[in-house]
C-alpha positions as CSV (number, residue, x, y, z in Angstrom):
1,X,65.8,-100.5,-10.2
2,X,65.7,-99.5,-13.8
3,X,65.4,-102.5,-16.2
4,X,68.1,-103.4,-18.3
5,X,67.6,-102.5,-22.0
6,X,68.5,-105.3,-25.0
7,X,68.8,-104.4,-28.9
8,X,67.8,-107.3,-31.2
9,X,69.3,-107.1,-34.5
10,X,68.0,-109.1,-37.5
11,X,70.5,-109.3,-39.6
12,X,70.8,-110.8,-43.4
13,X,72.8,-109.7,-46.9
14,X,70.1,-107.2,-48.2
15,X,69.6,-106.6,-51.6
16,X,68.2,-103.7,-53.2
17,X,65.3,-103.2,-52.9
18,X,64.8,-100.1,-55.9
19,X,66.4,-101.6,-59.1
20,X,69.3,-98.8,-60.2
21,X,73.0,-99.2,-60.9
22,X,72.9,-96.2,-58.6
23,X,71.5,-98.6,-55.8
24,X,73.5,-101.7,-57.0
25,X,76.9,-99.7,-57.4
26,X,77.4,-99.3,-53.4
27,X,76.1,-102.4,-52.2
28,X,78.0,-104.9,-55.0
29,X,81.0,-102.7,-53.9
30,X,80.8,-103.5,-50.1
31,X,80.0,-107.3,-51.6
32,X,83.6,-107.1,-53.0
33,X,85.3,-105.3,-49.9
34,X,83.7,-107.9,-47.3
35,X,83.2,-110.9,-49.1
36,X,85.2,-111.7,-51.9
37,X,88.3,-110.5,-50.6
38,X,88.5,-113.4,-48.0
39,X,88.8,-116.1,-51.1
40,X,90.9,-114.0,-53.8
41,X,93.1,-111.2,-53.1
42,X,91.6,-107.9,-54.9
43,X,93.7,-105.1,-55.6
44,X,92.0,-101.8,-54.2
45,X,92.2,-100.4,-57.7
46,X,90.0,-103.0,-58.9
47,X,87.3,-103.4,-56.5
48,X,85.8,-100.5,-58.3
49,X,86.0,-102.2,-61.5
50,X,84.7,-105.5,-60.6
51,X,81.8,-104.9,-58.2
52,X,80.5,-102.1,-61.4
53,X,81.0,-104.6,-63.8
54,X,78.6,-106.9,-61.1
55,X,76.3,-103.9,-61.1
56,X,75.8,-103.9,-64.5
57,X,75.6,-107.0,-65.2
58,X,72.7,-107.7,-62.3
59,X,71.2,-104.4,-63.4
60,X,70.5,-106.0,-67.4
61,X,69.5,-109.5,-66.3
62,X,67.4,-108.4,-63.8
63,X,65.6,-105.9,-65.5
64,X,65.4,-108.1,-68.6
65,X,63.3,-111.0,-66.4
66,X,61.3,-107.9,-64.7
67,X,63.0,-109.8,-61.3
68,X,62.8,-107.3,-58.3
69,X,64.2,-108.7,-54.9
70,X,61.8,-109.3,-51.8
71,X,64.8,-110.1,-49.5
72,X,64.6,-106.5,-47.3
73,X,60.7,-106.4,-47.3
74,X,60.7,-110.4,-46.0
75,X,63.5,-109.6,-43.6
76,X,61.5,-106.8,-42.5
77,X,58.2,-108.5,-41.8
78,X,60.2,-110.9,-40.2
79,X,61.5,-109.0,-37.9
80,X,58.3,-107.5,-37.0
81,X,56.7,-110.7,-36.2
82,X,59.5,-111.7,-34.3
83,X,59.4,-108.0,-32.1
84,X,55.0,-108.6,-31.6
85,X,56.2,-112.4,-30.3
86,X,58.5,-111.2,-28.0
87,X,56.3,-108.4,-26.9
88,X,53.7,-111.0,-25.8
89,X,55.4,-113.5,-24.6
90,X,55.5,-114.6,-20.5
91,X,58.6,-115.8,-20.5
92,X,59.8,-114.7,-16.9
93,X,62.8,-112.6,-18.4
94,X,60.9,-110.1,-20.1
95,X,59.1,-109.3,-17.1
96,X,62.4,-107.7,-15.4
97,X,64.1,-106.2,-18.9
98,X,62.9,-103.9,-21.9
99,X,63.3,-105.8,-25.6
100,X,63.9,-103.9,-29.1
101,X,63.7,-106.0,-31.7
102,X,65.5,-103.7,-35.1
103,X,66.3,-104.9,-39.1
104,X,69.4,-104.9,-40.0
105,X,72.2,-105.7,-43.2
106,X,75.5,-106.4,-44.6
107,X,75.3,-105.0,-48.3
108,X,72.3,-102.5,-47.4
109,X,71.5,-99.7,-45.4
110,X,70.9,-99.5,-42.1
111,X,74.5,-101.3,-42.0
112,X,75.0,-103.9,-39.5
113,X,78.1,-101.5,-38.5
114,X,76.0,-98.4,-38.1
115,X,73.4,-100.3,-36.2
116,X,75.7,-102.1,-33.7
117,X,77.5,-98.4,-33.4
118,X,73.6,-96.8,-32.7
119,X,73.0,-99.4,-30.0
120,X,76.3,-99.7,-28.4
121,X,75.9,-96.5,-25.9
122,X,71.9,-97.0,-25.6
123,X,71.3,-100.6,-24.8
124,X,73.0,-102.7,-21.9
125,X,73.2,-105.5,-24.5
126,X,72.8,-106.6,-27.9
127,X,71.9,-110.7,-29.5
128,X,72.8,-110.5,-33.3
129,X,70.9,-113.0,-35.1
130,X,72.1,-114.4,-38.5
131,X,69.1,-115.2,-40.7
132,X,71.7,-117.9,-42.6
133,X,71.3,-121.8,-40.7
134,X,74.8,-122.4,-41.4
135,X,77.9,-120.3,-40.4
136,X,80.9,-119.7,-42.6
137,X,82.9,-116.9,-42.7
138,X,80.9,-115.5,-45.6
139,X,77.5,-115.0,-43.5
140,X,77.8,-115.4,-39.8
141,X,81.5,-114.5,-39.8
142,X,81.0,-110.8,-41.1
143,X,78.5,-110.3,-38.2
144,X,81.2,-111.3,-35.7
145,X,83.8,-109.0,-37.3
146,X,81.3,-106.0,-37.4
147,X,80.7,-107.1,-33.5
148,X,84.3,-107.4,-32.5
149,X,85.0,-103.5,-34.6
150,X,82.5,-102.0,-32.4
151,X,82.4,-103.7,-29.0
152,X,86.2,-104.9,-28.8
153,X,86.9,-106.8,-25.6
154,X,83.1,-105.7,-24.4
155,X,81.7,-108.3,-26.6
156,X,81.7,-110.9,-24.3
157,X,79.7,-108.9,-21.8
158,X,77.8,-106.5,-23.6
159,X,77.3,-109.2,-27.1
160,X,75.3,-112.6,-27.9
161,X,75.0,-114.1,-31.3
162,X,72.3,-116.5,-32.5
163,X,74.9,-119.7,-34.1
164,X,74.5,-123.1,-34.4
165,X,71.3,-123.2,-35.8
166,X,71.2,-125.4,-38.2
167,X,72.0,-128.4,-35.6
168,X,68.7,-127.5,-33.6
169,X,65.4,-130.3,-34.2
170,X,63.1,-128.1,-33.9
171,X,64.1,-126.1,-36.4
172,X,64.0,-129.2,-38.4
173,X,60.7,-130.6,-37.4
174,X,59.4,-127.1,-38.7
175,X,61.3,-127.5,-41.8
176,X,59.8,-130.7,-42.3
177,X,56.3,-129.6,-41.6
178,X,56.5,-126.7,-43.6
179,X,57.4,-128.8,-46.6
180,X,55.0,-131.1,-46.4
181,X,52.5,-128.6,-45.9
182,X,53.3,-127.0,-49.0
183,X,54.2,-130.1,-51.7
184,X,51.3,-130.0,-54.6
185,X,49.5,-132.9,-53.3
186,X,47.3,-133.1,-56.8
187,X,50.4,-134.9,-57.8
188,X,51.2,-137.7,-55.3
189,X,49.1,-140.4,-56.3
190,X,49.9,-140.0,-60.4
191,X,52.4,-142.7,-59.8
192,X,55.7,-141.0,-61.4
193,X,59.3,-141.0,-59.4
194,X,59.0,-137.7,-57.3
195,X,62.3,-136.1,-56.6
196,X,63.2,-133.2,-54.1
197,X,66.1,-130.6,-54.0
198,X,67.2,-129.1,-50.9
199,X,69.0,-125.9,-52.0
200,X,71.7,-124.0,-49.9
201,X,74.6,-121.8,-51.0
202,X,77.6,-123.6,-51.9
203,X,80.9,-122.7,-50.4
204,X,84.5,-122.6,-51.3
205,X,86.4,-126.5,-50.9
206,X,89.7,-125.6,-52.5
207,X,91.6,-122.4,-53.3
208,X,93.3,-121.6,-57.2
209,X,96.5,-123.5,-55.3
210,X,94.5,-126.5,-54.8
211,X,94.5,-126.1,-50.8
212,X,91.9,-125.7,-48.1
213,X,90.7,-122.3,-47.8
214,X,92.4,-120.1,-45.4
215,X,88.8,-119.2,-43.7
216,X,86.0,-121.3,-42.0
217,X,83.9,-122.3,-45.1
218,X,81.2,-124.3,-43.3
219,X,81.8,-127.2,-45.3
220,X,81.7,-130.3,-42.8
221,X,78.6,-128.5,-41.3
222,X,76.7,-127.9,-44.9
223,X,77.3,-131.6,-45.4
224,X,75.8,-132.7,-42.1
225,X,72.7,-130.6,-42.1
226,X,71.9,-131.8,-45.6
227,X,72.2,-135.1,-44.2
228,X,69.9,-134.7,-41.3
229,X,67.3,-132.7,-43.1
230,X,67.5,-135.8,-45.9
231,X,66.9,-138.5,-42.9
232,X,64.5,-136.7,-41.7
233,X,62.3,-136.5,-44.4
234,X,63.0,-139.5,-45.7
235,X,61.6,-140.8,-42.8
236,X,58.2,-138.4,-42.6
237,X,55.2,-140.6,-42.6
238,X,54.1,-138.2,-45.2
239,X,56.8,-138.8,-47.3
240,X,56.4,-138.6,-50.9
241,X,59.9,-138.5,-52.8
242,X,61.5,-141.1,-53.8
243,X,64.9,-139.6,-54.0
244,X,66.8,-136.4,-52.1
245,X,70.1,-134.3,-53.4
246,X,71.5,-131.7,-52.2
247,X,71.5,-128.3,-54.3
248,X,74.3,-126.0,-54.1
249,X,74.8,-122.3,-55.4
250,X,77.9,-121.6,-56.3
251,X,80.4,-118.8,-57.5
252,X,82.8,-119.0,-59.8
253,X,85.3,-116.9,-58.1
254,X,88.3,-118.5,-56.0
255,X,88.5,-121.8,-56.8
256,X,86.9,-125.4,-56.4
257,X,83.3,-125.0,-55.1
258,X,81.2,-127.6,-53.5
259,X,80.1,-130.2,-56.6
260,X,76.9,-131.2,-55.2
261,X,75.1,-128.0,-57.2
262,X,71.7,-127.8,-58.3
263,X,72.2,-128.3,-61.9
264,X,74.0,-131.7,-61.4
265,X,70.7,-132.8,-59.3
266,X,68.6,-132.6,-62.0
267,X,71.4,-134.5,-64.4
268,X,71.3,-137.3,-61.5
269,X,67.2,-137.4,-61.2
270,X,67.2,-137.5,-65.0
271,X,69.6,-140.3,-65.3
272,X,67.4,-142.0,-62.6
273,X,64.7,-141.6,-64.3
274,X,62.5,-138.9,-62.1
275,X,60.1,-137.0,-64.6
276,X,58.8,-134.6,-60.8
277,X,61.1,-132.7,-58.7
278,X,60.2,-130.2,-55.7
279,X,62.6,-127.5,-54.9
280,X,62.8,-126.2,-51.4
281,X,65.8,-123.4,-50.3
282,X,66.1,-124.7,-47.1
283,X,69.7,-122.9,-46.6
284,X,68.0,-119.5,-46.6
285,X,65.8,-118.5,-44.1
286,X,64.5,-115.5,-46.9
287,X,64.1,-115.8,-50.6
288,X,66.6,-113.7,-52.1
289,X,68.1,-113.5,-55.6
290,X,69.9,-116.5,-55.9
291,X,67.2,-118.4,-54.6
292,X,63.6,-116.9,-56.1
293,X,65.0,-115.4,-59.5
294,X,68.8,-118.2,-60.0
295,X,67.8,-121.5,-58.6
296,X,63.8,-120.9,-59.7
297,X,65.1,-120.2,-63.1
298,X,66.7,-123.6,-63.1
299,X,64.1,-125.2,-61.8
300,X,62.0,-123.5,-64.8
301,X,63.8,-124.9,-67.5
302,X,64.7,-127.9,-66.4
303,X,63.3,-131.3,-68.4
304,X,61.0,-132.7,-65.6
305,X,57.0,-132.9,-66.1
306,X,56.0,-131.6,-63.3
307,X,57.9,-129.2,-61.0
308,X,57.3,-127.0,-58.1
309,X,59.3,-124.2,-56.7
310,X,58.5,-124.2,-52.4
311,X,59.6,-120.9,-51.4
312,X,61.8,-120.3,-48.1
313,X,60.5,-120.4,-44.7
314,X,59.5,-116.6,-45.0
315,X,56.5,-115.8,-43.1
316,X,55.8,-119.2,-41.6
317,X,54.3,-118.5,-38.3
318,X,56.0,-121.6,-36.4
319,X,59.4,-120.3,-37.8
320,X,59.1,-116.9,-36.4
321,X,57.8,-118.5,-32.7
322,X,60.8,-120.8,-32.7
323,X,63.2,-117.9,-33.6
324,X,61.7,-115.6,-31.1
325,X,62.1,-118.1,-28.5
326,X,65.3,-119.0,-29.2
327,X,66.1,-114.8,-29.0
328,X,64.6,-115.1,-25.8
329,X,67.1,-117.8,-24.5
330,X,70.0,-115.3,-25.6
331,X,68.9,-112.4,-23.8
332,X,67.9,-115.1,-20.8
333,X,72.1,-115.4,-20.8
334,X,73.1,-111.9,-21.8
335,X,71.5,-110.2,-18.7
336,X,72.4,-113.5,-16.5
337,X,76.1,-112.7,-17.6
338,X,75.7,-109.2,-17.2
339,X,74.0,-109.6,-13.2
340,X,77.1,-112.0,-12.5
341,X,79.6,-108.9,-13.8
342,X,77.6,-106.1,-11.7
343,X,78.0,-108.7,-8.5
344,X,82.2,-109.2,-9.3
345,X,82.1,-105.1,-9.1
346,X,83.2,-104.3,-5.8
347,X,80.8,-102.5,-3.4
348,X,80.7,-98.9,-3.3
349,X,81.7,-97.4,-0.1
């Protein structure tokens, strides 16, 4: 019997990777067309106009600051890691099916769309897996409209996606060992109030009327994961802050944002009299733009004595054999569901 065939798709935002408005131009566009136009209603006429006024804009600053983004290249190595992981693992499942682990974006070629489309008629099955913690319709949602295009009704059958990730301990427990691996320990005994920022992207609270958004926002679950990743190192034997705050990334566009931003952080650890603060991007599993060139900057010119800038969980080897085996479990269910669908078929005569 001919072993069933699984795609793997690691899929993030993307961000170009060659610094042109002629690069920027189509991928701020499909920004606009997926993103932005779930929280404020864009005119077609204008999507032009705004995402090549974002273009522009991005092209200046970043070439001004020499910033260039390694979002693609880390979600490529990534992925790569993950593939040789899964290729040598013994997990019994992997004895009996074939495993192709492929990069893949929203805002970027190769297209999550084009991808899934590729896949759909070559592989039995496909696990899509988000490299955002926390779902919203911004970042795990587009996935599951790209899936739903493609597969329709097939997607329960034929489709897993990687969710919830942010509520798994593990995934903490690396976090928290990661960090602590990391924090500038030439620092620790100097005595001074040591402060930490856990950055994530903000999301939308209220709309222009004032009202809950319209679409899943990942709010409630931004506020929770905060809160366990705060107890959790809080309660670290090798604990050295004294204080931790959340630090969001906002837009501007749509409305009220989430309040808890990086900016007022620092406001709060000055007031409290912190002269050391640590920033970690835990929200991101990839440093990106608004976490290695916006929330660095911050971190750069804010007041504190000593400050250090712990980039995201990259290429951290335990990350990638946690991810990998939680792929694994996924596929594990995707060819169980598939076997109980090939047993409902009636026999063939």
């Amino acid at each position: 019997m001919k072993n069933r065939k699984y795609a793997v798709l690691i899929v993030t935002y993307g961000e170009v990777e060659r610094l042109t408005l002629r690069n920027l131009w189509p991928s701020t566009r499909r920004i606009v067309k997926v993103i932005t136009r779930q929280i404020v209603k864009v005119p077609k006429l204008l999507i032009y106009l705004i995402a090549d006024y974002r273009s522009t804009r991005h092209y200046i600053d970043w070439r001004l600051h020499n910033y260039e983004s390694t979002l693609v290249d880390t979600n490529r190595t990534q992925t790569m890691a993950i593939a040789n992981l899964i290729r040598k693992s013994s997990r019994p499942v992997l004895s009996s099916v074939d495993v192709d682990v492929l990069d893949s974006y929203y805002f970027v070629p190769p297209y999550l769309e084009d991808t899934l489309l590729e896949v759909q008629n070559s592989y039995d099955g496909v696990v899509v897996v988000p490299m955002i913690p926390v779902e919203s319709a911004f970042s795990c949602g587009v996935a599951c409209q790209f899936v739903s295009d493609v597969y329709g009704d097939q997607k329960f059958e034929k489709v897993r996606l990687l969710n919830k990730l942010w509520q798994d301990q593990e995934l903490h427990r690396i976090y928290t060992d990661y960090l602590f691996e990391n924090v500038d320990r030439s620092y620790v005994d100097k005595g001074e109030k040591k402060g930490l920022v856990l950055v994530i992207h903000g999301t939308l609270v209220r709309d222009r009327a004032g009202n809950p958004p319209k679409v899943f926002t990942g709010l409630n679950e931004t506020g929770e994961f905060f809160g366990m990743m705060k107890q959790r190192i809080m309660d670290d034997p090798r604990n050295v802050f004294q204080g931790v705050k959340q630090g969001c990334m906002n837009h501007t566009a749509g409305g009220e944002w989430t309040s808890e931003t990086v900016q007022k952080a620092f406001q709060e650890f000055v007031a409290e009299g912190y002269d050391s603060v640590v920033m970690f991007p835990y929200g991101f599993f990839a440093d990106n733009s608004e976490t290695e060139y916006e929330a660095r900057t911050l971190l750069e010119k804010s007041p504190f004595t000593y400050k250090q800038y712990i980039r995201c969980i990259n290429g951290y080897p335990k990350f990638a054999e946690w991810l990998s085996s939680r792929i694994v479990d996924q596929v594990e269910k995707l060819d169980a569901i598939q076997g109980t669908f090939e047993n409902m078929q009636p026999a063939k005569k």
